[in-house]
N, C-alpha and C positions, 0 to 999 in steps of 0.2 A: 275243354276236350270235345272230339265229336263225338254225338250221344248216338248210340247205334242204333240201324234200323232193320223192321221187318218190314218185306214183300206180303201184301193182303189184297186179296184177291175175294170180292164179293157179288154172289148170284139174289137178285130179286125178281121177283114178277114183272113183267113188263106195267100191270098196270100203278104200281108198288116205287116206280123209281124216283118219284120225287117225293116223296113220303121217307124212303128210307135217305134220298140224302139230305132233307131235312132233319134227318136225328145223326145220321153222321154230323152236319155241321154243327148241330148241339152239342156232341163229343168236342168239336176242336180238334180232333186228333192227324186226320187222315190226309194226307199231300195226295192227292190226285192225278194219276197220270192218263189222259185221254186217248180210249182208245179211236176214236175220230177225230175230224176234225171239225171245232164245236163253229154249226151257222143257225142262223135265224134273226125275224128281226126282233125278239126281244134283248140277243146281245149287239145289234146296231144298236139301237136304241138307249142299252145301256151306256156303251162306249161312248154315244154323244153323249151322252148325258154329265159323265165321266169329264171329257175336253170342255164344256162347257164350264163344272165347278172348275177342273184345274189351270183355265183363263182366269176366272173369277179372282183366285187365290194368288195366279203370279201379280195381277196389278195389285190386289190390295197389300200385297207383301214388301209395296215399294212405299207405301203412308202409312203414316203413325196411326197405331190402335191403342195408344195409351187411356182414349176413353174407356171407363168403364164399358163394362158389356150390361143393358139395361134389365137383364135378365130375360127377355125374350127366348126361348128357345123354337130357333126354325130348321130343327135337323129333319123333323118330318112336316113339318108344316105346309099346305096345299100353294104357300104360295113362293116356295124358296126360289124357282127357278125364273119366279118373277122379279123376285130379287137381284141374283144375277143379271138376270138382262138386262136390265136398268144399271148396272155397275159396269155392265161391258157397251153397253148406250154411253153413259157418262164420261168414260175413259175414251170410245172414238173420239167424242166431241171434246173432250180436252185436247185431244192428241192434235184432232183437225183443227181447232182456233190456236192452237199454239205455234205450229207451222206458218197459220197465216197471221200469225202476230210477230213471230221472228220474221217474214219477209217485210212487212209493213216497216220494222224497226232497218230492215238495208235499205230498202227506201228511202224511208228518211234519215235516213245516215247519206243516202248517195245525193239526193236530192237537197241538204239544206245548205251545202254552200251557195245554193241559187236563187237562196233566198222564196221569199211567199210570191205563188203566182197562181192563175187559175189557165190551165191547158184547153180548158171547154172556150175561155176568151178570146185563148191566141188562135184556135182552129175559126171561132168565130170570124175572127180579122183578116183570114185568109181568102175569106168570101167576098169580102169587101177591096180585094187585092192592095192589102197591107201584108207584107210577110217574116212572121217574125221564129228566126232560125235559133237553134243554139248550138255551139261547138265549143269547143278546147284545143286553146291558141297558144304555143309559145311565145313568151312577149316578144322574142324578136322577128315571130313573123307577123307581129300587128299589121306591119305593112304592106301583106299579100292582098288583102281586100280587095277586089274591084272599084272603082268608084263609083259614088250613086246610094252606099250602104253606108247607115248608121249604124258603126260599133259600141255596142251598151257593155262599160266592164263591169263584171257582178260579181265578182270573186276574185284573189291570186291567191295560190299558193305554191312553192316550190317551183316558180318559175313557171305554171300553167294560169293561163287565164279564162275563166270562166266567164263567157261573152253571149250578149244575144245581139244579134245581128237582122236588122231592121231594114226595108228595101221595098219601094211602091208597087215595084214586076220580081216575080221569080228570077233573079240572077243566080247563077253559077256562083260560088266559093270553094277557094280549093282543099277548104276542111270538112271533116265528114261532120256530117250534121246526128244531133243529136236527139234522138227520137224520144217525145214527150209522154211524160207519163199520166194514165190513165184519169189521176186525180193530181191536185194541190196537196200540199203541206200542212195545210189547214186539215183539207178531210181526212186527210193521211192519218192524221195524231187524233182526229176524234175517232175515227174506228180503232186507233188500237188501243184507245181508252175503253173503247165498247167493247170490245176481246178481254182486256186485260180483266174488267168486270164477271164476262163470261167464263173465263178459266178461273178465277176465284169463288165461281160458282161451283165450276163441276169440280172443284179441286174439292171442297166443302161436301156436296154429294158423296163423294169417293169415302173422305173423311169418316164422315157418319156412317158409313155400310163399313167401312172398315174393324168396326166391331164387331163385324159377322163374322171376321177370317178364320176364327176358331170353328166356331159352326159349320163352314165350307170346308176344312180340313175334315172333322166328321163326318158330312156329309160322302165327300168323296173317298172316304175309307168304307163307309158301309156302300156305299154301290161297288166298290171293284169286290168288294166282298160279294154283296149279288150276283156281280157278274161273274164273278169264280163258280158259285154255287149252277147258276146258266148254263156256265159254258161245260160243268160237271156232266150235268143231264142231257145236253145234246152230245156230250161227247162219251155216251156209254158203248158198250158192243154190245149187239142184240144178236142174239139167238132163237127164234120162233118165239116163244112165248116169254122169255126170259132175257132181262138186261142184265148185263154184268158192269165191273167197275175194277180197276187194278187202281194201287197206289202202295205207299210208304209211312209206315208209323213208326213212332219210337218206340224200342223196347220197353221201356217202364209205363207203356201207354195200352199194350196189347192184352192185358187182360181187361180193362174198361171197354174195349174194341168186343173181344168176345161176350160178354154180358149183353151189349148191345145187341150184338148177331142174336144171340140167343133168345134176347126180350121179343125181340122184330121178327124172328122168325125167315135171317138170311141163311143162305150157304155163303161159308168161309171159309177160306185158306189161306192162312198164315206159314210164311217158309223164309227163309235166307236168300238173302239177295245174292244175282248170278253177278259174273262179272260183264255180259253185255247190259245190266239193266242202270238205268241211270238213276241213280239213287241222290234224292236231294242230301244237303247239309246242315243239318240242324248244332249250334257250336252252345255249350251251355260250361261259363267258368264262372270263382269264384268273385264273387263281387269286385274285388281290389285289383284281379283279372281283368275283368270284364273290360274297364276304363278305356282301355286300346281298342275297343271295338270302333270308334268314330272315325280312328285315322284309317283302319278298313274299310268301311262305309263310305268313306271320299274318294279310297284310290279305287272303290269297285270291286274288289278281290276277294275271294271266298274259295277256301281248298277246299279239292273234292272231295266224296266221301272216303273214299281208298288212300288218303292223303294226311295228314298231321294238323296238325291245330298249331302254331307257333307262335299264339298269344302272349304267351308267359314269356317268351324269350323276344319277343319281339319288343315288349313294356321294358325290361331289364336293359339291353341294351340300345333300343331307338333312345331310351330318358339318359344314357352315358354317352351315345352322337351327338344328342340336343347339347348335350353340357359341351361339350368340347368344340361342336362347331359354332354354337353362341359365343363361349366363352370369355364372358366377360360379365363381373358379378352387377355391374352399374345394369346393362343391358337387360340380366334376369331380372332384377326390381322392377324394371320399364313391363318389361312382359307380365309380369306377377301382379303387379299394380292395373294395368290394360285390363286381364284378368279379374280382378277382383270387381272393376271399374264394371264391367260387360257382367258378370255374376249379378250383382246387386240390382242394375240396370234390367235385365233382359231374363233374369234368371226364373221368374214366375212365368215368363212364356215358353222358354223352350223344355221340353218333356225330357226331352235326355240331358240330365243332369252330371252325369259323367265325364262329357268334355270339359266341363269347367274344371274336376278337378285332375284329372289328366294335365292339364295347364298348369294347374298349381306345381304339379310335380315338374312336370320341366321346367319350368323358370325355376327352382328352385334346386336344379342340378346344374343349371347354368350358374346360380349364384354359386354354387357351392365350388364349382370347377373355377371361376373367379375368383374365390379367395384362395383355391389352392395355388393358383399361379400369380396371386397380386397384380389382378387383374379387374380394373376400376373403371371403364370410360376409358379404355386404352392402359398403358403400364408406363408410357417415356415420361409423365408430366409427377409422376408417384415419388420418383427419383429414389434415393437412398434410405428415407425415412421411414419407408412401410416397406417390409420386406413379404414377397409370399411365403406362404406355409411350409409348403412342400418347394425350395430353392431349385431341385433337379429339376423341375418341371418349366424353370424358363429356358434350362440346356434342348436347343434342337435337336441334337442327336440323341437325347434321354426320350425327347419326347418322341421321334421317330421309331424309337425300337420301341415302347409303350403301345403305338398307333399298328407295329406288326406284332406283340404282343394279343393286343385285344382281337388283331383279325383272326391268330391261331385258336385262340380260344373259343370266339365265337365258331370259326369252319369246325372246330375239334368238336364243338357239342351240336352240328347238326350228325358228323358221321356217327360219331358213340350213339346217338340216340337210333339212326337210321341200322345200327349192332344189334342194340336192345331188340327193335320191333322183328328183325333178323331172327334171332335166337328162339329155337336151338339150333337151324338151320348153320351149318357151317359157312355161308354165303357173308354171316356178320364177321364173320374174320377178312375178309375184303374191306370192310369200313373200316374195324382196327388199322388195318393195311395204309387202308388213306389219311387214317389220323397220324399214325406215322410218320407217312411221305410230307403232310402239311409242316411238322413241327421239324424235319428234314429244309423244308422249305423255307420255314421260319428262322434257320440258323444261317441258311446260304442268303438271304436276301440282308440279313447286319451283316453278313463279310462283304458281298460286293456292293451295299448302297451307303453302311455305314461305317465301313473299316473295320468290323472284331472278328477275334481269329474267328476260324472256324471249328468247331470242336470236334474230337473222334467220335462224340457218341451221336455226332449228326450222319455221319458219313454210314453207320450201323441202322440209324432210324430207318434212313431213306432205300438201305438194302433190305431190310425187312419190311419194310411197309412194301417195296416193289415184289418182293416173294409173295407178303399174302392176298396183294392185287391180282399177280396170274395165278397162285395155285387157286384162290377159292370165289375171284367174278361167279364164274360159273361152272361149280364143281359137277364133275358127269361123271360116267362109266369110261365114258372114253377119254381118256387121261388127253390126248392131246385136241382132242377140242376144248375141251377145257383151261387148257393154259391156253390154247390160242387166243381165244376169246378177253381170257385175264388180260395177254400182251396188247390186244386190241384198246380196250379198257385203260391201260397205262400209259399207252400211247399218246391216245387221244385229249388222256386228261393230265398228265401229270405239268406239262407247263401251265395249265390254266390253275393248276393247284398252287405254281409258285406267283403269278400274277396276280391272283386272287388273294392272296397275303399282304401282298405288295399292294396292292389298288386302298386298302385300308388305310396307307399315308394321305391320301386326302384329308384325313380328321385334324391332320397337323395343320398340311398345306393352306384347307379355308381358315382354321382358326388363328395359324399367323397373317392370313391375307386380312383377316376384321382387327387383329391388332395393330396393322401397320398402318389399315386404312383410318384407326380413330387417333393413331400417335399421329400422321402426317398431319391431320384438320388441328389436334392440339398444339402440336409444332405452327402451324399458320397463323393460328390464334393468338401462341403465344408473339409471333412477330409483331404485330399489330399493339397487346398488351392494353391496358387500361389507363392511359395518361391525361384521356381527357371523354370529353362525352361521345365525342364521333367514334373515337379507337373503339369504346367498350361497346357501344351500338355494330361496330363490323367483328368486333371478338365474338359477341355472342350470337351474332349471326353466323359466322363460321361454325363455331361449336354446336349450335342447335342444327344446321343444313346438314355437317358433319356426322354428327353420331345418328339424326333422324334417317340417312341415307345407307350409315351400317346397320342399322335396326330392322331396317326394313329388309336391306339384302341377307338380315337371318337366316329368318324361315324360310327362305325360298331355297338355301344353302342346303337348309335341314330338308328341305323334301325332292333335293336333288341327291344329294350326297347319306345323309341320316336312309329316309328311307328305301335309296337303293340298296345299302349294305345288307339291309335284309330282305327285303325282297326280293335282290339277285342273288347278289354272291352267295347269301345264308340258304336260300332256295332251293338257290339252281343243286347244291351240294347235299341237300335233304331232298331232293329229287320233289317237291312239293311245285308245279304248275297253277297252281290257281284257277283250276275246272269246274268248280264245287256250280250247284244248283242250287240255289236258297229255297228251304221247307220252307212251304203254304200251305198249310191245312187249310181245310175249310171251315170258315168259324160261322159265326149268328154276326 
């Protein structure tokens, strides 16, 4: 849920302001909203300081820290940032001798059909009016030569002939000559033994600072903390002898706030937020909640404060998407296993432990949706002997009315809720209205996509959800703005009410495109069969190509299709935009 907040508003002495927000950021409590805008060069300084660790952190984020950490601690140590440097020193000069050890390696990839030669020799020879050229000759124009020249062959391949062409005067030849490189083949391959040396050096350096990475994530968490607290103080309003300060606490936080005032000796004012003031988002659920919070974290999305929290309903159904668009119980195990693989692996470093088990849950609604439709690594190869659980669920059109099924249900509890927060406002009988006109929707889109009658009591739904869209959108005094309004309102939305029912057949449409695409590779596979070593070598190369290539096109299924349904559709009809400001109190 979002945990609500108060507007606080505090007066200190001018000479008083960093003093008092240093016991503010002792509280933790206070989001700050500046009323300047905060300069100076203690926050340049910070900010580089800041791009500096967060360079540090993205190279070493790419090598292994599996070493211990020697116990060192350099979160404050006078010499961290010497540190860094030397990690951002080590990384150019890898980056730079790697470049120049990949061009050395075309080099000598261009150069060795021409066998060992020294260029400082043949330039030598040119003084002495000896001239010796190189070009590439098709063999059947060996005989364009001039006469006078000696053609040396050095190479053929595919019908080109790699030639040096010898001659006591500079003659003409009617091939473009071949301009010689810098060095031999010889020194070629001893410098990039010298590179290769060097990049296993600074690769090695890297290596070893790499057990800093943790300490540089600390570090650069306490300076933007710094700098918060900086940009706090430059950024107060002053009034002759007295700064002030605005920002945002949470309600269960406002009497610890006043104690403070009180101790310090500020003036306070604590009041309800207006609606022009931009009030951060602080979201606090129950643990088993919370798990969802990662795949928010990635898409960037936080509802405003005046907006809903749709965590709970988001875990509920995003983990019944994932099942049905994976849909295949072979595939959750792959996921679940990956999962557990990456857990054990990685699990002591990364802090937020709740995306692992988020994982667990989906792959194991994927399995669970695979056994309800006997669904294994595809369902053609299963044949007669393993039946699914639930039979109806291999029927298409079972499963299509299921797929607008779950979209009524989900649209139906964004409007009821958007009732609830309504109420007692007559306005929430406009949402009844739309749950209505949805399950209206829901009955017309099986008659014309899947053939079933249509029933009387849809045809009733959808006249009474259209009455309590115009009477109560926007109930007034003035009776006919207010239905206008309503008919505006119905207008505008009631197709998108029936297409938005309808768009939830996707859950079928991908989950039969991942069964058809793992029967076709089984089908190939099976053509081929095991009859001897080469078959079963090309079987289980299709089968592996095969199902690795539906596996992959999952989640990318699920984060097209899965978390659009709630993020738009489910959204857009709970009126929730995604505006929210994420709470920063100032901490130590």
């Amino acid at each position: 849920m979002i945990v609500p907040m108060k507007k606080v508003s505090i007066i200190v002495q001018s000479k008083d302001d960093a003093t008092a927000l240093q016991a503010l950021r002792s509280l933790g409590v206070l989001h700050v909203e500046d009323q300047n805008v905060p300069k100076g060069k203690d926050i340049n300084s910070l900010r580089e300081d800041i791009a500096l660790v967060d360079g540090a952190i993205g190279i070493l984020s790419t090598q292994d820290f599996s070493k211990k950490n020697p116990g060192r601690d350099i979160n404050w140590l006078k010499d961290w940032k010497s540190v860094i440097r030397h990690t951002s020193d080590s990384w150019k000069r890898l980056d730079r001798v790697q470049e120049y050890a990949s061009d050395l390696r075309g080099k000598i990839d261009e150069w060795g059909p021409w066998g060992e030669f020294d260029p400082g020799a043949i330039r030598g020879l040119a003084e002495k009016n000896i001239y010796v050229r190189l070009c590439k000759v098709h063999k059947r124009d060996l005989g364009k030569f001039p006469r006078g020249v000696v053609v040396k062959r050095l190479s053929f391949a595919r019908g080109i002939i790699n030639c040096a062409v010898i001659s006591d005067e500079k003659v003409d030849i009617p091939f473009k000559e071949i301009t010689l490189p810098e060095m031999g083949l010889k020194e070629m391959r001893e410098r990039l033994s010298e590179s290769e040396s060097v990049i296993e050096s600074a690769k090695e350096e890297i290596r070893n600072y790499a057990q800093y990475r943790e300490n540089f994530i600390n570090i650069k968490q306490a300076l933007e903390k710094e700098l918060r607290f900086h940009e706090a103080v430059r950024g107060m309003g002053q009034t002759g002898e007295l700064k002030y300060l605005r920002g945002y606490v949470p309600q269960d936080a406002v009497d610890k706030l006043l104690k403070a005032s009180k101790r310090e000796n500020w003036g306070i004012l604590v009041e309800d937020p207006s609606e022009e003031d931009k009030v951060p988002t602080l979201i606090r659920n129950p643990r088993w909640v919370s798990i969802i919070e990662p795949v928010f974290k990635v898409l960037g999305i936080l509802p405003g404060y005046k907006e809903l929290d749709i965590s709970l309903w988001f875990l509920l159904f995003f983990s019944v998407f994932f099942g049905m668009l994976i849909g295949d119980a072979g595939y959750g195990l792959v996921f679940f296993a990956l999962t557990m693989f990456a857990h054990l692996r990685f699990g002591k470093r990364v802090r937020e432990k709740s995306v692992f088990v988020l994982f667990y849950i989906l792959s194991s609604c994927a399995v669970i949706w695979g056994v309800l439709t006997g669904t294994f690594f595809g369902q053609g190869w299963i044949g007669q002997s393993v039946q699914p659980l639930i039979p109806a669920l291999r029927d298409n059109r079972t499963l299509q009315s299921l797929c607008f099924l779950l979209g009524v249900l989900h649209l139906s509890v964004a409007h009821l809720w958007r009732a609830a927060v309504k109420l007692p406002s007559l306005r929430a009988l406009s949402d009844i209205g739309w749950t209505l006109i949805l399950w209206g929707a829901y009955f017309l889109a099986k008659m014309l996509i899947l053939g079933y009658a249509f029933p009387d009591v849809a045809k009733w739904l959808l006249i009474a959800g259209a009455l309590s869209v115009v009477l109560f959108t926007n109930p007034s005094r003035n009776v006919f703005k207010g239905i206008g309004a309503g008919f505006g309102s119905l207008i505008l939305n009631i197709v998108n009410s029936f297409t938005d029912v309808v768009s939830y057949i996707r859950l079928f449409a991908v989950g039969l495109a991942s069964v058809a695409i793992a029967d076709s590779f089984n089908d190939m596979a099976v053509a081929f069969g095991y009859s001897n070593l080469l078959t079963t070598l090309v079987t289980s190369l299709i089968l592996f190509l095969g199902h690795t290539l539906n596996i992959l096109l999952g989640p990318l299924a699920v984060l097209v299709h899965g978390v659009r349904l709630n993020v738009l559709e489910f959204c857009t009809h709970l009126d929730v935009k995604w505006s929210g400001i994420s709470y920063k109190p100032l901490e130590r």
